[in-house]
N, CA, C and O atoms as CSV, one atom per row, in Angstrom:
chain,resi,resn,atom,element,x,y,z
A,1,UNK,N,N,0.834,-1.178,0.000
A,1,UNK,CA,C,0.000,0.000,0.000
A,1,UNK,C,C,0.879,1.241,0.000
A,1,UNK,O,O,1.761,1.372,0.848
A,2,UNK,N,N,0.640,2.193,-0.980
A,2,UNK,CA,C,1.425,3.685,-0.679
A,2,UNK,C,C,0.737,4.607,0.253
A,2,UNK,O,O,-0.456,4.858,0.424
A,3,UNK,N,N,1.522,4.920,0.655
A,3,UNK,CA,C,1.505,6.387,1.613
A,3,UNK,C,C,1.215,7.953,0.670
A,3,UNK,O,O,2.162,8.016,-0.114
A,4,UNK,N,N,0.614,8.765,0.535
A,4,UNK,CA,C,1.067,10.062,0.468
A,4,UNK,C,C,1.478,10.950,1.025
A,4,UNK,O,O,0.855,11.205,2.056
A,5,UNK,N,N,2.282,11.572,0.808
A,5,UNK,CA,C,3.619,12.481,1.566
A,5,UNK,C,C,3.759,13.848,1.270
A,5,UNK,O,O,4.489,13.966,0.286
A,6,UNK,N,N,3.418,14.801,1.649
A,6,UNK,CA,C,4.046,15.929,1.183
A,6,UNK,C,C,4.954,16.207,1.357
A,6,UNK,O,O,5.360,15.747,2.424
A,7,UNK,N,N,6.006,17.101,0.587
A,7,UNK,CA,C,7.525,17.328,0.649
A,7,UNK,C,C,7.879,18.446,0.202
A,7,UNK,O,O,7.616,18.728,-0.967
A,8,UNK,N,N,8.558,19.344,1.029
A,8,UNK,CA,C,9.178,20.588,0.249
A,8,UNK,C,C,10.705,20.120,0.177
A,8,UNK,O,O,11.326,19.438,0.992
A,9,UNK,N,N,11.286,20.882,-1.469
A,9,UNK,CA,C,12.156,20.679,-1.159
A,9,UNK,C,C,12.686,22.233,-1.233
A,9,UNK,O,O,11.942,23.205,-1.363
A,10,UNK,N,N,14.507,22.288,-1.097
A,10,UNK,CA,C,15.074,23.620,-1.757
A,10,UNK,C,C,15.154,23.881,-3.490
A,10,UNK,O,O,15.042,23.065,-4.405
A,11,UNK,N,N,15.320,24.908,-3.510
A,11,UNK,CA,C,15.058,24.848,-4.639
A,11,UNK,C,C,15.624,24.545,-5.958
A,11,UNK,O,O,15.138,24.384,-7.078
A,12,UNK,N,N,17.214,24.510,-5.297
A,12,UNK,CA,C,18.148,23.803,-5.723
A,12,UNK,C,C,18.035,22.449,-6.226
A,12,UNK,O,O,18.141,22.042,-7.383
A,13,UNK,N,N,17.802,21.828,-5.155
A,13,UNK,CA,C,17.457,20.191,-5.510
A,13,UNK,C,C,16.139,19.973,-6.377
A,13,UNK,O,O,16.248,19.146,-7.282
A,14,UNK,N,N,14.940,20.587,-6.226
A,14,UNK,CA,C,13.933,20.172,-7.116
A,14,UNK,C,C,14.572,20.769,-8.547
A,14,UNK,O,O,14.534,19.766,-9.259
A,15,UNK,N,N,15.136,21.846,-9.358
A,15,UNK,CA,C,15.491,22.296,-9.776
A,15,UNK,C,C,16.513,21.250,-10.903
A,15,UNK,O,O,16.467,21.010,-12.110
A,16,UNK,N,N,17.661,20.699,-9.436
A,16,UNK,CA,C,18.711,19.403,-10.098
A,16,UNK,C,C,17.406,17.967,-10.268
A,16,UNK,O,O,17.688,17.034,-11.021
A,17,UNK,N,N,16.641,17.964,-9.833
A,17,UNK,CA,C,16.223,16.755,-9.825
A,17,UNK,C,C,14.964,16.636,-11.337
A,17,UNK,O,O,14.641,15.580,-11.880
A,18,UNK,N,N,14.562,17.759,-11.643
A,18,UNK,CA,C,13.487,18.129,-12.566
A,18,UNK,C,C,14.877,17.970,-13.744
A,18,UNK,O,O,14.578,17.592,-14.877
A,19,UNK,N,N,15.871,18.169,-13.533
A,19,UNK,CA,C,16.576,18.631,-14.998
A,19,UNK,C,C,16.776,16.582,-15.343
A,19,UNK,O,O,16.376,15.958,-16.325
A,20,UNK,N,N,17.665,15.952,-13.876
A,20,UNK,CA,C,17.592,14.635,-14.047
A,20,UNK,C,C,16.492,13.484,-14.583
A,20,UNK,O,O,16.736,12.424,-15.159
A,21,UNK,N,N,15.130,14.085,-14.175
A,21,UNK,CA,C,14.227,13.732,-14.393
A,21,UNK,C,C,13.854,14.183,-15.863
A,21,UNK,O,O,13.080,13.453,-16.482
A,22,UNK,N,N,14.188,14.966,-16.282
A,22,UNK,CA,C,13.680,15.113,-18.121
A,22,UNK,C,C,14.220,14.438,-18.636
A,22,UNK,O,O,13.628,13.718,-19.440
A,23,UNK,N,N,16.060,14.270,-18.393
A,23,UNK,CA,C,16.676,13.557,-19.567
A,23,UNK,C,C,16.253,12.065,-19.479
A,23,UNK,O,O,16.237,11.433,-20.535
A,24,UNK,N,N,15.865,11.365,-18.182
A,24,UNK,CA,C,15.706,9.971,-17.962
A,24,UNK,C,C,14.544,9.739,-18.287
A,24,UNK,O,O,14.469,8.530,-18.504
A,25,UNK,N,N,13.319,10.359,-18.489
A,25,UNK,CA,C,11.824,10.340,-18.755
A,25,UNK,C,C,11.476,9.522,-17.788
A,25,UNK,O,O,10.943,8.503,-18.227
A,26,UNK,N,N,11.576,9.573,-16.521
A,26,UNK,CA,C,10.927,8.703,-15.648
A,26,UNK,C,C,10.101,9.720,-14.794
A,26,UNK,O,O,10.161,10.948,-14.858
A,27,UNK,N,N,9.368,9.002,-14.035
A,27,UNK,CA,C,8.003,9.657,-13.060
A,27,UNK,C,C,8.185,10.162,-11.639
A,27,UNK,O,O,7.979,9.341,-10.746
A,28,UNK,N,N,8.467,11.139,-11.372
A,28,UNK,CA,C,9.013,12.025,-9.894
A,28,UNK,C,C,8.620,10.709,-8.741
A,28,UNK,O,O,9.440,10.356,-7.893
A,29,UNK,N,N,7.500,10.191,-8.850
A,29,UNK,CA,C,7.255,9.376,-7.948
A,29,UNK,C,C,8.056,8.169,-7.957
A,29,UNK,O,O,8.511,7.660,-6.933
A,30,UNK,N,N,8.235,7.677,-9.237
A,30,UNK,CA,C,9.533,6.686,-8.863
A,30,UNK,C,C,11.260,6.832,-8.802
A,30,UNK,O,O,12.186,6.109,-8.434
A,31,UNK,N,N,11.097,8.379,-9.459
A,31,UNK,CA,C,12.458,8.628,-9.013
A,31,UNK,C,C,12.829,8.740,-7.916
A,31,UNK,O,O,14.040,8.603,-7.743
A,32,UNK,N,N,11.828,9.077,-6.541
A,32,UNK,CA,C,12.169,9.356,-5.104
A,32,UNK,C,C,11.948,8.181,-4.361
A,32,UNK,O,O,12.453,8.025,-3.249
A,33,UNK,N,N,11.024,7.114,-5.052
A,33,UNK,CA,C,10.829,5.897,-3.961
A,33,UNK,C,C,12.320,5.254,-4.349
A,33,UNK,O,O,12.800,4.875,-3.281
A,34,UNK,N,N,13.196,4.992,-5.377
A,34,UNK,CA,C,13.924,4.921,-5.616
A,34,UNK,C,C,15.257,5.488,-4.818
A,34,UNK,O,O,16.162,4.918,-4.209
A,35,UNK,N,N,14.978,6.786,-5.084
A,35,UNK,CA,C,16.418,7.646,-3.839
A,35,UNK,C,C,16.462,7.300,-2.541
A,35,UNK,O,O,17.449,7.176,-1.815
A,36,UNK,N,N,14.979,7.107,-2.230
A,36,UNK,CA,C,14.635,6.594,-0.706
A,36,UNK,C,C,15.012,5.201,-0.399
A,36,UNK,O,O,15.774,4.962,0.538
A,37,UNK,N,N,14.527,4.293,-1.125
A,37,UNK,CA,C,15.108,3.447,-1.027
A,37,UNK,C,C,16.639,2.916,-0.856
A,37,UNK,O,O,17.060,1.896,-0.310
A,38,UNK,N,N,17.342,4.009,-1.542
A,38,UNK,CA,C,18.737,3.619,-2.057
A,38,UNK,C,C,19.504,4.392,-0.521
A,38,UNK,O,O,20.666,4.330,-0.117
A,39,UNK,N,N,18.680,4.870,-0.129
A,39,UNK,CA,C,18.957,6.277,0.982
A,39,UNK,C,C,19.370,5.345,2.798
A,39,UNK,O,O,20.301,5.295,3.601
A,40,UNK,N,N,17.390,4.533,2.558
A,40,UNK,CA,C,17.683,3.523,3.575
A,40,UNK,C,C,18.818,2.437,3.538
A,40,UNK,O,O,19.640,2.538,4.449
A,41,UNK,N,N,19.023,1.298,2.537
A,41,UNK,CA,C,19.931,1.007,2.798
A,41,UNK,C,C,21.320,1.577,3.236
A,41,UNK,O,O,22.048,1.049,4.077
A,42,UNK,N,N,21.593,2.766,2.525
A,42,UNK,CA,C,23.044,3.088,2.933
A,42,UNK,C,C,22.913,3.136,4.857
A,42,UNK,O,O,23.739,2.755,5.687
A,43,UNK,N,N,21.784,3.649,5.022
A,43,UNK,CA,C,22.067,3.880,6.441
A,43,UNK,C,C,21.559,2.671,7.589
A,43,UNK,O,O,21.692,2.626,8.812
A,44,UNK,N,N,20.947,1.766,6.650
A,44,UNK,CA,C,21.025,0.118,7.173
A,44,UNK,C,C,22.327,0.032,7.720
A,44,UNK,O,O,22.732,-0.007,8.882
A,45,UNK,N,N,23.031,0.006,6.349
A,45,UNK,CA,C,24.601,-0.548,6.497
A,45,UNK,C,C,25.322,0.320,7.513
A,45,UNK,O,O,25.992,-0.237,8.382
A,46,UNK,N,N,25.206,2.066,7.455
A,46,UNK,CA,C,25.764,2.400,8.673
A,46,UNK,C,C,25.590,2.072,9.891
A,46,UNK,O,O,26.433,1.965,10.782
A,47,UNK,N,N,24.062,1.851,9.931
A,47,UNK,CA,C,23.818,1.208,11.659
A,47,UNK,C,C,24.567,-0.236,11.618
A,47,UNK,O,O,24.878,-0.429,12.793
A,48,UNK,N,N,24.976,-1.262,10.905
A,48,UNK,CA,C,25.039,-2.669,10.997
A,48,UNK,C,C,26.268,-2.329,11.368
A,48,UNK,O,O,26.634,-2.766,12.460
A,49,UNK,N,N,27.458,-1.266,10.392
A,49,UNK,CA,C,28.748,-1.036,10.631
A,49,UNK,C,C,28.657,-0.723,12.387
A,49,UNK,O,O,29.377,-1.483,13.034
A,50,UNK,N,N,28.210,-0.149,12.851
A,50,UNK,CA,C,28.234,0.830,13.712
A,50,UNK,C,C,28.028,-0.633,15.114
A,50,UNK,O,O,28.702,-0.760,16.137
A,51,UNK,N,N,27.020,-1.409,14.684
A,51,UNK,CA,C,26.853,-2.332,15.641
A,51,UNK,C,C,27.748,-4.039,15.849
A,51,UNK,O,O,27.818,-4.897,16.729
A,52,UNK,N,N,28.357,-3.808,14.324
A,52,UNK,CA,C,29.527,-4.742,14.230
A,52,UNK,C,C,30.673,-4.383,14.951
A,52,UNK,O,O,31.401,-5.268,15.401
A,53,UNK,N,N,31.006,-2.824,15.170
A,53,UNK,CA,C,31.938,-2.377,15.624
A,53,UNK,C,C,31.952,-2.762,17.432
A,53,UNK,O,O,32.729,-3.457,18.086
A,54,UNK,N,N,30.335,-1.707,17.968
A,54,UNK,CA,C,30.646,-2.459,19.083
A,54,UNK,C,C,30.474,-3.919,19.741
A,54,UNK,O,O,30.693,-4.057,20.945
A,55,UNK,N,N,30.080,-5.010,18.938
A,55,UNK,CA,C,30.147,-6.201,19.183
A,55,UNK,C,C,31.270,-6.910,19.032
A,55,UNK,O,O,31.546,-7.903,19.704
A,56,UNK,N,N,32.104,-6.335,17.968
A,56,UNK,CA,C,33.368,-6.502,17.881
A,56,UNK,C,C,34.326,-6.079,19.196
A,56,UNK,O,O,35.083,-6.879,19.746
A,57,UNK,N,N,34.200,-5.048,19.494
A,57,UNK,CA,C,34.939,-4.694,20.921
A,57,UNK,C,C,34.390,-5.776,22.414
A,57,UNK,O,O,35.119,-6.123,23.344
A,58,UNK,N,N,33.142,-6.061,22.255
A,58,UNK,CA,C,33.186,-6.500,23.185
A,58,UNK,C,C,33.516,-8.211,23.038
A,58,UNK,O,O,32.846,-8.978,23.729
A,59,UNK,N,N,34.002,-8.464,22.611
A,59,UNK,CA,C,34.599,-10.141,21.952
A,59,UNK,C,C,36.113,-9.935,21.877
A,59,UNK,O,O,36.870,-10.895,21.737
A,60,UNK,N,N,36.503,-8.803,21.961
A,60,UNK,CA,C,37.958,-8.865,21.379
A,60,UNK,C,C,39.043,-9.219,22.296
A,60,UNK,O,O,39.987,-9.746,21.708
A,61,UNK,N,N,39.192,-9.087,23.566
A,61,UNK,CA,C,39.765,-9.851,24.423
A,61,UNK,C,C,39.549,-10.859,24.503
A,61,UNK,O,O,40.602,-11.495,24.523
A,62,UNK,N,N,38.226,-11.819,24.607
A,62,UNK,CA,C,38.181,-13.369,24.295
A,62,UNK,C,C,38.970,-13.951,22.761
A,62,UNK,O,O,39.755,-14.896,22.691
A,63,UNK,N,N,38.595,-13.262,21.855
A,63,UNK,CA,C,39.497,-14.024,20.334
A,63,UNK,C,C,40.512,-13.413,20.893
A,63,UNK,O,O,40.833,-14.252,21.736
A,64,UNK,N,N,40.994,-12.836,20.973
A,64,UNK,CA,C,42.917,-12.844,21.747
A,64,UNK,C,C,43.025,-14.174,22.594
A,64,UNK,O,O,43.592,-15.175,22.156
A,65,UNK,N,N,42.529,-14.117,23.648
A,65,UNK,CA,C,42.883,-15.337,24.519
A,65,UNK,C,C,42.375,-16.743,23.638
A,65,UNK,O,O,43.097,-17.719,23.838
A,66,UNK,N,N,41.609,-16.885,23.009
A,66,UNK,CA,C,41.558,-18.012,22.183
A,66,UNK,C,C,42.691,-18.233,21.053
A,66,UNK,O,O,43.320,-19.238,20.723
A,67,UNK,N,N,42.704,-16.950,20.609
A,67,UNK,CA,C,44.074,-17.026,18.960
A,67,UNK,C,C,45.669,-17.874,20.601
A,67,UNK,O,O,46.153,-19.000,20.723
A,68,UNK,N,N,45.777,-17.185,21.036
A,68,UNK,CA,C,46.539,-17.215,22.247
A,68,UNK,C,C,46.891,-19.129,22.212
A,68,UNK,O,O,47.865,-19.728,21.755
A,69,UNK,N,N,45.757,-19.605,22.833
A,69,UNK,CA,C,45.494,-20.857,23.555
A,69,UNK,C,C,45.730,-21.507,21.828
A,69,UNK,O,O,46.535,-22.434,21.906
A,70,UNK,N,N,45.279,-21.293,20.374
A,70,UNK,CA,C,45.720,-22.083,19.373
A,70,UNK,C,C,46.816,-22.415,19.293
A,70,UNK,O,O,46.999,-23.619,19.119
A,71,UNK,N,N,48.195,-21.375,19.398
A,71,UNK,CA,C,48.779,-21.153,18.871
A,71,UNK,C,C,49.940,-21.553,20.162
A,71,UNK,O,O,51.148,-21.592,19.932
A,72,UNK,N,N,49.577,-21.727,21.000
A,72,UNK,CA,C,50.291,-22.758,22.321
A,72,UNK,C,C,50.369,-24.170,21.750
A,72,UNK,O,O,51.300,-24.965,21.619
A,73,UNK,N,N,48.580,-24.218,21.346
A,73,UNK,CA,C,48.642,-26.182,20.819
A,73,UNK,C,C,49.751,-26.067,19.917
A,73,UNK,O,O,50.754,-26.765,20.061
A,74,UNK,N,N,49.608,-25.091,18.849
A,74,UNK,CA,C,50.405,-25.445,17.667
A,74,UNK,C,C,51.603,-25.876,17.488
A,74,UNK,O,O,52.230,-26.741,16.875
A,75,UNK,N,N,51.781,-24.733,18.442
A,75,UNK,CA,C,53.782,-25.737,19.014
A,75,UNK,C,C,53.984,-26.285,20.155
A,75,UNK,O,O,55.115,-26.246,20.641
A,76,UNK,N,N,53.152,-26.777,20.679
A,76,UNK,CA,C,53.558,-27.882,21.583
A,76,UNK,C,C,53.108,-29.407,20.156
A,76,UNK,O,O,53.879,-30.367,20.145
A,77,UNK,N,N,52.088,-29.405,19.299
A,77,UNK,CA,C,52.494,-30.051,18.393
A,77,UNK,C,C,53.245,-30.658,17.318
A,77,UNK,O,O,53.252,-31.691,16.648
A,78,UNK,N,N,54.065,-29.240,17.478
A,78,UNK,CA,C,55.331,-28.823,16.239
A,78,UNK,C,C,56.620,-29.458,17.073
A,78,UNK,O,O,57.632,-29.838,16.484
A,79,UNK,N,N,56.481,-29.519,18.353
A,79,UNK,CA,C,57.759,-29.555,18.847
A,79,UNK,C,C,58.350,-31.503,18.665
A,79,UNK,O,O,59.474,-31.844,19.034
């Protein structure tokens, strides 16, 4: 189901976006569900970055002490 939305923009951007929109012949409405779309993911990925990071910190002293404890077996195997 769509939503309707009103939107101002500056005038700049409707301006760049009307000129983009002539040469491509496509429909304002799918040029923006489009930007939007393309808009959310990027900032999916920033939140995922953002939450890899601190999950990463909080693990990172355990994979040390594990890389640690491999690499003891390894040469007490080697030896």
């Amino acid at each position: 189901m769509a939503k309707i939305l009103s939107l101002k923009l500056q005038d700049e951007v409707f301006q760049e976006t009307e000129e983009i929109l002539r040469q491509n012949r496509r429909s304002r409405n799918a040029y923006f569900n489009q930007a939007i779309h393309l808009y959310n993911k990027l900032w999916k990925r920033k939140l995922l970055k953002k939450a890899l990071v601190a999950e990463s910190a909080l693990v990172a002293e355990d994979s040390l002490a594990i890389l640690e404890t491999f690499e003891q077996m390894e040469n007490e195997l080697g030896d």
